[in-house]
C-alpha positions in Angstrom: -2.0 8.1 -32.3 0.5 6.3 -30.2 -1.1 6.8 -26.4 2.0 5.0 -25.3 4.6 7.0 -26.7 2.6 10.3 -25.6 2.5 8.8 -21.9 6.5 8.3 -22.2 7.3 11.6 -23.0 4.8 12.8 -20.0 6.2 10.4 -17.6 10.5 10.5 -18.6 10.8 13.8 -20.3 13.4 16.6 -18.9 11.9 20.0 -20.0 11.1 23.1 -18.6 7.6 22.4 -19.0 7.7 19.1 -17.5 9.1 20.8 -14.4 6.4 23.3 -14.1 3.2 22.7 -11.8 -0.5 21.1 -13.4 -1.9 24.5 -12.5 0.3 27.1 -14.4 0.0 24.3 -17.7 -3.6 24.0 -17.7 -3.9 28.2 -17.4 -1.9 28.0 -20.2 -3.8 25.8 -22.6 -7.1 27.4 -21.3 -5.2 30.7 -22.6 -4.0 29.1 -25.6 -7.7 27.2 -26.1 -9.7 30.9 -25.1 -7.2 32.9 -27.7 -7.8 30.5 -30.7 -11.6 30.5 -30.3 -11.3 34.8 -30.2 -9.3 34.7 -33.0 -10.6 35.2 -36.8 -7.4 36.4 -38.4 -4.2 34.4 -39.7 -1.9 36.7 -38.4 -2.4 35.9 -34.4 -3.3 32.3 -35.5 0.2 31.7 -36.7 2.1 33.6 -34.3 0.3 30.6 -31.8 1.4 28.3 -33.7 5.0 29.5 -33.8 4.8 30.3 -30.3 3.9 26.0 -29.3 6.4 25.2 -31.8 8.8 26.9 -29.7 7.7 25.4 -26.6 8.0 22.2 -27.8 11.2 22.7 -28.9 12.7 24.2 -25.3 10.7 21.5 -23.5 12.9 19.3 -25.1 10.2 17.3 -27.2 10.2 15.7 -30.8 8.9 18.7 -32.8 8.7 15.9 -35.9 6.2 13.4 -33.7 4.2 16.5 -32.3 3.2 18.0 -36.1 2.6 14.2 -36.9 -0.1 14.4 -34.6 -1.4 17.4 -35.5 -1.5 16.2 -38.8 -5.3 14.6 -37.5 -6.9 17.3 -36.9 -5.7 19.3 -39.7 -6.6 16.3 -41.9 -10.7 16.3 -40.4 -11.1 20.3 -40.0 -10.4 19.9 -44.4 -14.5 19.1 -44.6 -14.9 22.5 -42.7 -12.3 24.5 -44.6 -13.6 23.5 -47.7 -17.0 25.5 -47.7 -14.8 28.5 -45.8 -12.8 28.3 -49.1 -16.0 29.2 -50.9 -15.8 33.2 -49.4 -11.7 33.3 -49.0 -8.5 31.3 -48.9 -7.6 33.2 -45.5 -11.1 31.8 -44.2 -10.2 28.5 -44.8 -6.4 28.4 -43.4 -8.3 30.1 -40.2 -10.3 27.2 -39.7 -7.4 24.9 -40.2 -5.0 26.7 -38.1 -7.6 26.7 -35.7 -8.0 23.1 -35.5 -3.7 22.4 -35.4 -3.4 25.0 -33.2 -6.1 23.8 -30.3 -4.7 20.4 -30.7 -1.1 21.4 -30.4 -1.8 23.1 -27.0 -3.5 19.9 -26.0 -0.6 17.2 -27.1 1.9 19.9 -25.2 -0.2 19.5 -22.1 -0.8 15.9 -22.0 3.3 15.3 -22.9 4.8 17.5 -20.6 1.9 16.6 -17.9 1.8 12.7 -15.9 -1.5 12.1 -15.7 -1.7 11.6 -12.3 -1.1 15.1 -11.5 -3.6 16.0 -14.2 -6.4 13.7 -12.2 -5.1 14.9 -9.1 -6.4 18.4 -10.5 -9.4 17.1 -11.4 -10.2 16.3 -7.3 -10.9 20.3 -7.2 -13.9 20.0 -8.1 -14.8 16.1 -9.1 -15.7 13.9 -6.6 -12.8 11.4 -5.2 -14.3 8.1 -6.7 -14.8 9.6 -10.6 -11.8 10.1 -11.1 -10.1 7.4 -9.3 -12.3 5.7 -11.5 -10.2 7.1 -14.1 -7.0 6.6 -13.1 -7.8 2.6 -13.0 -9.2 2.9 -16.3 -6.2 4.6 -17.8 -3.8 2.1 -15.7 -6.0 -1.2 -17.4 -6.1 0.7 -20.9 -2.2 -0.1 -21.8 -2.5 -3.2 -20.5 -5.6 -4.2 -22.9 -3.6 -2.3 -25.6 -0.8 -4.6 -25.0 -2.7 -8.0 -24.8 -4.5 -6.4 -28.3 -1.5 -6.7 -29.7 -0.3 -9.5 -29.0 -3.9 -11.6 -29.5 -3.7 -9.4 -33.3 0.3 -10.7 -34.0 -0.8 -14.8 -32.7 -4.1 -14.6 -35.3 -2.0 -12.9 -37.9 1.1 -15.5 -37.5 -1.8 -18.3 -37.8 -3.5 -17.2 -40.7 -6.5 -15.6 -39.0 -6.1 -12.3 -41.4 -6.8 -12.9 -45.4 -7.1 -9.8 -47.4 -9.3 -11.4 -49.9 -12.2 -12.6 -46.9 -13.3 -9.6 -45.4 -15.8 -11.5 -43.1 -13.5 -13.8 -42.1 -11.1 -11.4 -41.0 -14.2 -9.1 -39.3 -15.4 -12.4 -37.5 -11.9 -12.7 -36.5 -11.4 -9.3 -34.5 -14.6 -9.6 -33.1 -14.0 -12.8 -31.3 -10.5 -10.7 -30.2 -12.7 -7.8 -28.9 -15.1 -10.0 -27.4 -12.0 -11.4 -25.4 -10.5 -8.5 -24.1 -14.3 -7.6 -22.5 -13.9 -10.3 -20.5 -10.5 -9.8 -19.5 -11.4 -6.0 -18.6 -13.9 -7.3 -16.5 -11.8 -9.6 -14.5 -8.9 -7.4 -14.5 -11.3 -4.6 -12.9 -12.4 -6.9 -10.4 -9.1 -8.4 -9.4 -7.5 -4.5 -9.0 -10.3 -3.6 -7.1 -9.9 -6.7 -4.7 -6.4 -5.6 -4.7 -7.1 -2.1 -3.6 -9.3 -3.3 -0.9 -6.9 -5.3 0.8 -4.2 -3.0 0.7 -7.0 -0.5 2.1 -8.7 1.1 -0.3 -11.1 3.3 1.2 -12.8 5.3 -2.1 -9.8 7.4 -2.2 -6.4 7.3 -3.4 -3.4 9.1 -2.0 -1.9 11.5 -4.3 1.0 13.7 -4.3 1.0 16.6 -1.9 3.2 19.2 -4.2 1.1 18.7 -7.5 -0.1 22.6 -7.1 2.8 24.5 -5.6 4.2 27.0 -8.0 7.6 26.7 -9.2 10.3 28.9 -11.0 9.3 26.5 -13.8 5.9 28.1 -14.0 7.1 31.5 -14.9 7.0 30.2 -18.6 3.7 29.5 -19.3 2.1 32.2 -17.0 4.0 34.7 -19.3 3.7 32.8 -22.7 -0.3 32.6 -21.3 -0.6 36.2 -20.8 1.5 37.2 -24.3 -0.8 34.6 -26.2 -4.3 36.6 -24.8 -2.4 40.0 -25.5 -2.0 38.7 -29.3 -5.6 37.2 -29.6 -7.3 41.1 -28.0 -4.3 43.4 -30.0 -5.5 41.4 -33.8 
């Protein structure tokens, strides 16, 4: 799964969704999440599915990228489905659909959603310092994903990968792994020195709009509430 590209679409993307508040998107997927777990029946199943197809669509993201990521879960939730298969085919596709279904509600949340606003909602009821600690651990993580790739193309360009030596090749990426530990751990200390200067307290400021509702959030409020009226009707 491409973090990066997923971050992109959070961060640049123009939707309806994308202009709604943290609050009224997280109610949704906890509807979406609470509906699928309720539901044992195809019927209300697919009419989820159709229903984040949709959104996807009107919040202006690639429907083609979203079902590729879906395709994961779908793929794992086979080893379940196969033993459902054993009592009926619709048991089965229920397990699957279930599986597609909870992780398109996610993917919608996380590309329509900056994470900041999303770890600014988790201050409600997480201390300050966890999840600042997360924020500088998702800011170092596409930095180390971008020096892994680089460190991967340089061994690769000088013959550091061969297809017939697996041990080489394992030997290889290890001493690449063991490398980017030790740039974590400078990085970590050099952004927290940073911090500190610029006065860093144990806090960091966030934005003060994050959980004001918007006309925006009339969309998933209602799709929330017709999504838990399909899950109770079937």
């Amino acid at each position: 799964m491409d973090i990066a590209y997923i971050d992109q679409l959070s961060n640049n993307g123009d939707g309806c969704l994308h202009r709604a508040s943290v609050i009224s998107k997280i109610f949704l997927t906890g509807s979406i999440i609470v509906s699928i777990v309720i539901s044992n029946h195809l019927i209300p199943l697919l009419l989820i599915l159709i229903i984040l197809i949709l959104l996807n669509a009107i919040s202006k993201l690639p429907i083609g990228g979203i079902m590729h990521f879906a395709l994961y879960p779908a793929f794992f939730s086979l080893v379940f489905a196969l033993t459902r298969f054993t009592y009926s085919a619709e048991a089965g596709f229920v397990v699957i659909l279930k599986a597609v279904d909870a992780a398109m509600a996610m993917i919608l949340l996380i590309t329509t959603t900056p994470y900041t606003r999303i770890f600014s909602f988790f201050r409600l009821f997480l201390p300050g310092v966890v999840v600042d600690g997360m924020f500088f651990t998702y800011r170092i993580f596409f930095i180390l994903l971008e020096k892994l790739h680089k460190a991967l193309t340089i061994i690769k360009l000088r013959g550091g990968f061969r297809p017939s030596n697996i041990l080489f090749n394992v030997k290889n990426l290890a001493g690449v792994i063991g490398v980017l530990f030790i740039h974590a751990f400078d990085m970590s200390e050099r952004m927290y020195n940073i911090y500190s200067l610029r006065g860093y307290e144990g806090k960091l400021s966030q934005e003060n709009n994050w959980y004001k509702f918007k006309k925006s959030d009339y969309i998933p409020i209602g799709v929330s509430i017709i999504i838990i009226a399909v899950a109770v009707i079937f």
